[in-house]
C-alpha positions in Angstrom: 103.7 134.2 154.1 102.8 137.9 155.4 99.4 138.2 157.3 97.1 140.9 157.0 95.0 142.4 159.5 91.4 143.3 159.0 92.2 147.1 160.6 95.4 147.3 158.3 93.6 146.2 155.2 90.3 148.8 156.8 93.1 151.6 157.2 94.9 151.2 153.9 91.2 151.1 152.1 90.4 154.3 154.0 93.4 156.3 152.9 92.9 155.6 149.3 89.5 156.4 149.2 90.4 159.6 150.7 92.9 160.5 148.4 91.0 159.7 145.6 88.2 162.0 146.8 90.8 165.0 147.3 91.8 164.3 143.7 88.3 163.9 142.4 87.4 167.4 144.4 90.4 169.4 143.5 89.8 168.2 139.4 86.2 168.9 139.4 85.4 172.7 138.3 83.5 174.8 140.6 80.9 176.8 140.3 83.3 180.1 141.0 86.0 178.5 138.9 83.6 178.9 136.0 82.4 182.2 136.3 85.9 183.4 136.4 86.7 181.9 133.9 83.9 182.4 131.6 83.1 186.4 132.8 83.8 187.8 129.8 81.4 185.3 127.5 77.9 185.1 127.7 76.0 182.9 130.0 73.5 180.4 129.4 70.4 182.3 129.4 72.3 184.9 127.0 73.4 181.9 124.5 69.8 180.3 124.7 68.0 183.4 123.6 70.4 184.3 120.9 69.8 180.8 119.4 66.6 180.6 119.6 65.8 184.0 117.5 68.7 182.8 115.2 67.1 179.5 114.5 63.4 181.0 114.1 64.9 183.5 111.4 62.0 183.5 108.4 64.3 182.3 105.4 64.8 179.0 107.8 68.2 179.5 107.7 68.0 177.0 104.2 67.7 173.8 106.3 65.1 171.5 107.3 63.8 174.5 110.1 65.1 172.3 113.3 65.7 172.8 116.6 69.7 173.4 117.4 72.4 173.1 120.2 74.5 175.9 120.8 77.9 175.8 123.0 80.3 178.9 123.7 83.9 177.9 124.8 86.2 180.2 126.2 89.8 181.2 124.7 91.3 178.0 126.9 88.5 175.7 125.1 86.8 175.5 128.5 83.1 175.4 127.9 80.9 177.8 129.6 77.3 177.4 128.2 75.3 174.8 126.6 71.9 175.6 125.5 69.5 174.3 123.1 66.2 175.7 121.4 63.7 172.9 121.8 61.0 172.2 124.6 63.7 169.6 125.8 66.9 167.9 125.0 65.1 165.5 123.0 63.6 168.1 120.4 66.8 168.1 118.7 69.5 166.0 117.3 70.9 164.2 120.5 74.4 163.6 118.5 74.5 167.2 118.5 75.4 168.7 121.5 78.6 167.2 121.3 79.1 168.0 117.6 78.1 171.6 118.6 80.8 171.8 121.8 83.2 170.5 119.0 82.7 172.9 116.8 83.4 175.5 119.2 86.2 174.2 120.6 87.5 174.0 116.6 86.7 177.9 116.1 88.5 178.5 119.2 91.4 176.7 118.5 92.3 177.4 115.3 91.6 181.2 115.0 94.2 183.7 115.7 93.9 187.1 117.1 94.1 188.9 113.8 92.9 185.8 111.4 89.0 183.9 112.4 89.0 180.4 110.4 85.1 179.0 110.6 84.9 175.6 110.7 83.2 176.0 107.6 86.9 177.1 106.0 88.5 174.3 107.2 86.3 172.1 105.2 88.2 172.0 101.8 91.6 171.5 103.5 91.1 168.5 105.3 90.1 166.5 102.2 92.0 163.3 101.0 95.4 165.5 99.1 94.2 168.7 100.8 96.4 170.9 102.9 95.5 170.3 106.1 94.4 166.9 105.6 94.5 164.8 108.8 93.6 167.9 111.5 90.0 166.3 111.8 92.0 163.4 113.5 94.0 165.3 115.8 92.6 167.0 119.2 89.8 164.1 120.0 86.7 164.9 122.0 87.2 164.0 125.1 84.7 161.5 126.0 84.6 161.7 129.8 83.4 165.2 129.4 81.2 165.1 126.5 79.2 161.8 128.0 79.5 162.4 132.1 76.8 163.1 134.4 72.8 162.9 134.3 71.4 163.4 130.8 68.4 165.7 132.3 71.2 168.2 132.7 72.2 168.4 129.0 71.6 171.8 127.7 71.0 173.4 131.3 73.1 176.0 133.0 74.9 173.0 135.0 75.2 170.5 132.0 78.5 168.7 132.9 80.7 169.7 130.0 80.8 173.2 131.4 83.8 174.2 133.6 85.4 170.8 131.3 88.1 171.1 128.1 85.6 169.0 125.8 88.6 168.8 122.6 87.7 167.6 118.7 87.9 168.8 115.6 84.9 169.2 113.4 85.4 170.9 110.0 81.8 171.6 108.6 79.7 174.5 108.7 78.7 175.7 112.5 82.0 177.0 114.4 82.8 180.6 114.8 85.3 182.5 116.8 84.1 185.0 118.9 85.2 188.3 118.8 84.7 191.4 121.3 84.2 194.9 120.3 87.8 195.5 121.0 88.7 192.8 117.9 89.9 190.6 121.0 89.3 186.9 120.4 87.7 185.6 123.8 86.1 181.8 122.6 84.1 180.6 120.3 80.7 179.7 119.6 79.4 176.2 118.0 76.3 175.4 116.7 74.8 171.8 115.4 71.4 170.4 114.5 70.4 171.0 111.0 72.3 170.9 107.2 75.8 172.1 108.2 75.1 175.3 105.6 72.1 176.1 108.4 74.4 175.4 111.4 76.5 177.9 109.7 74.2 180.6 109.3 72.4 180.3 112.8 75.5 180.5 114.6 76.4 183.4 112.4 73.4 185.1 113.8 73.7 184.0 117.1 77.0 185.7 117.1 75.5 189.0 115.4 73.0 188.8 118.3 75.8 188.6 121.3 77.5 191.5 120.0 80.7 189.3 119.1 81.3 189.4 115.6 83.9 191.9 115.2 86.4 189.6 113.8 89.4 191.7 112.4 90.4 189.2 109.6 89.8 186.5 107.7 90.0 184.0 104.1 86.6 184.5 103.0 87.2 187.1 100.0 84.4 188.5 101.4 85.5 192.0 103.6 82.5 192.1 105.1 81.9 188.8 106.6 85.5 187.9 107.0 85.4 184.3 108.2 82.2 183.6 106.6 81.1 180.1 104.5 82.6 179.8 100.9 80.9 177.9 98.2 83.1 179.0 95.4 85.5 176.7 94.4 88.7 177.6 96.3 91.1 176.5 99.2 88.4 177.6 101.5 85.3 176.0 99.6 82.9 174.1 101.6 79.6 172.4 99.5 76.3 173.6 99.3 73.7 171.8 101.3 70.2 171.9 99.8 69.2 174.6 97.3 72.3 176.6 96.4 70.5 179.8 95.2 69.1 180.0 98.8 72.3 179.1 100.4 74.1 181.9 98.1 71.9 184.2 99.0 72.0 183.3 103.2 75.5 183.5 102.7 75.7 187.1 100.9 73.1 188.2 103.4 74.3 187.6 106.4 74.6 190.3 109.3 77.7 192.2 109.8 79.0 194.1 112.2 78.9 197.8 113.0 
């Protein structure tokens, strides 16, 4: 039978906890990590007023008029801002700051240099005999990320999904690549809170607002607002929410670039 000594077992106990914390402190993103990484987006203050003004647009964007989350990912699905319009994180949909980091991270990951796919486009597609039935499955959120850390940090500049790959698929109205004035794709934004036709449009605003809409192609039909929602019936059709003269009209009014 082999004995054990106290100091062995003390050692051994030691050396794992230290090598755990080495792992833990080489995985967890710093706070220079992130700003390289995310230099070229906009930071938190930048995302939080452009949402704001986007969500407080007079038409109400054709939802319910709620507060929203916002998240911006960069080209590597990396988040780098989390913001939300409310007096706290409880003024909006809590299920939605993770819907909204999805969203982005959908944006991101299926646009192209030379062709933006909204989420909003992907909708049709992914429907039961659809052509790209099944991609909501694939890429899951990555729960570690999306649920770690304090919640009074949720929507702040150190919420803990930033520096973090968050993942998922979401295929309704609210995800938007992000596109510098170069036409270079550099992240995306999502957006979540309200009808998915209103996370559409205030993310499409928030977008005009940052100065990264210059998307060089896209399905809508539409060659002004290339990646933008479509509610006619199509490959790329996604429903109407609420009152589809209203939603029409958003949808033909929308901002474009210069």
């Amino acid at each position: 039978m082999e004995r054990y000594s106290v100091k062995g077992i003390f050692t051994t106990g030691f050396m794992v906890a230290a090598a755990l914390g080495v792992v833990m402190a080489t995985s967890t993103p710093t706070h220079a990590d992130t700003k390289a990484e995310c230099k070229d987006l906009p930071d938190h203050a930048a995302l939080k007023a452009a949402l704001t003004t986007a969500r407080s647009h007079a038409s109400n964007n054709g939802g319910f008029d709620l507060d929203m989350w916002g998240t911006i990912v960069n080209r590597d699905g990396i988040v780098c801002a989390v913001a939300f319009t409310g007096t706290d994180r409880g003024a909006q949909w809590p299920g939605s700051r993770v819907i909204s980091a999805q969203k982005a991270n959908t944006a991101n990951a299926f646009s192209l240099p030379a062709l933006a796919l909204s989420t909003a486009n992907l909708y049709s597609a992914v429907q039961p005999g659809g052509s790209l039935y099944g991609l909501q499955h694939s890429n899951p959120v990555n729960p570690e990320v999306a649920y770690r850390g304090n919640s009074k940090n949720y929507g702040q500049p150190n919420d803990p999904m930033v520096g973090e790959k968050i993942g998922g698929v979401n295929v309704f109205g609210g995800g938007l690549g992000l596109y510098n004035s170069a036409k270079t794709l550099i992240g995306a934004i999502g957006v979540s809170g309200d009808t998915s036709c209103a996370d559409h449009f205030i993310a499409w605003r928030t977008r005009d607002a940052l100065g990264l809409d210059h998307v060089p192609g896209g399905v809508s039909g539409d060659n002004a607002r290339l990646d933008n929602i479509v509610f006619d019936a199509g490959p790329w059709e996604h429903p109407h929410c609420l009152v589809e003269a209203t939603e029409d009209g958003l949808a033909a009014g929308l901002p474009t670039a210069p």
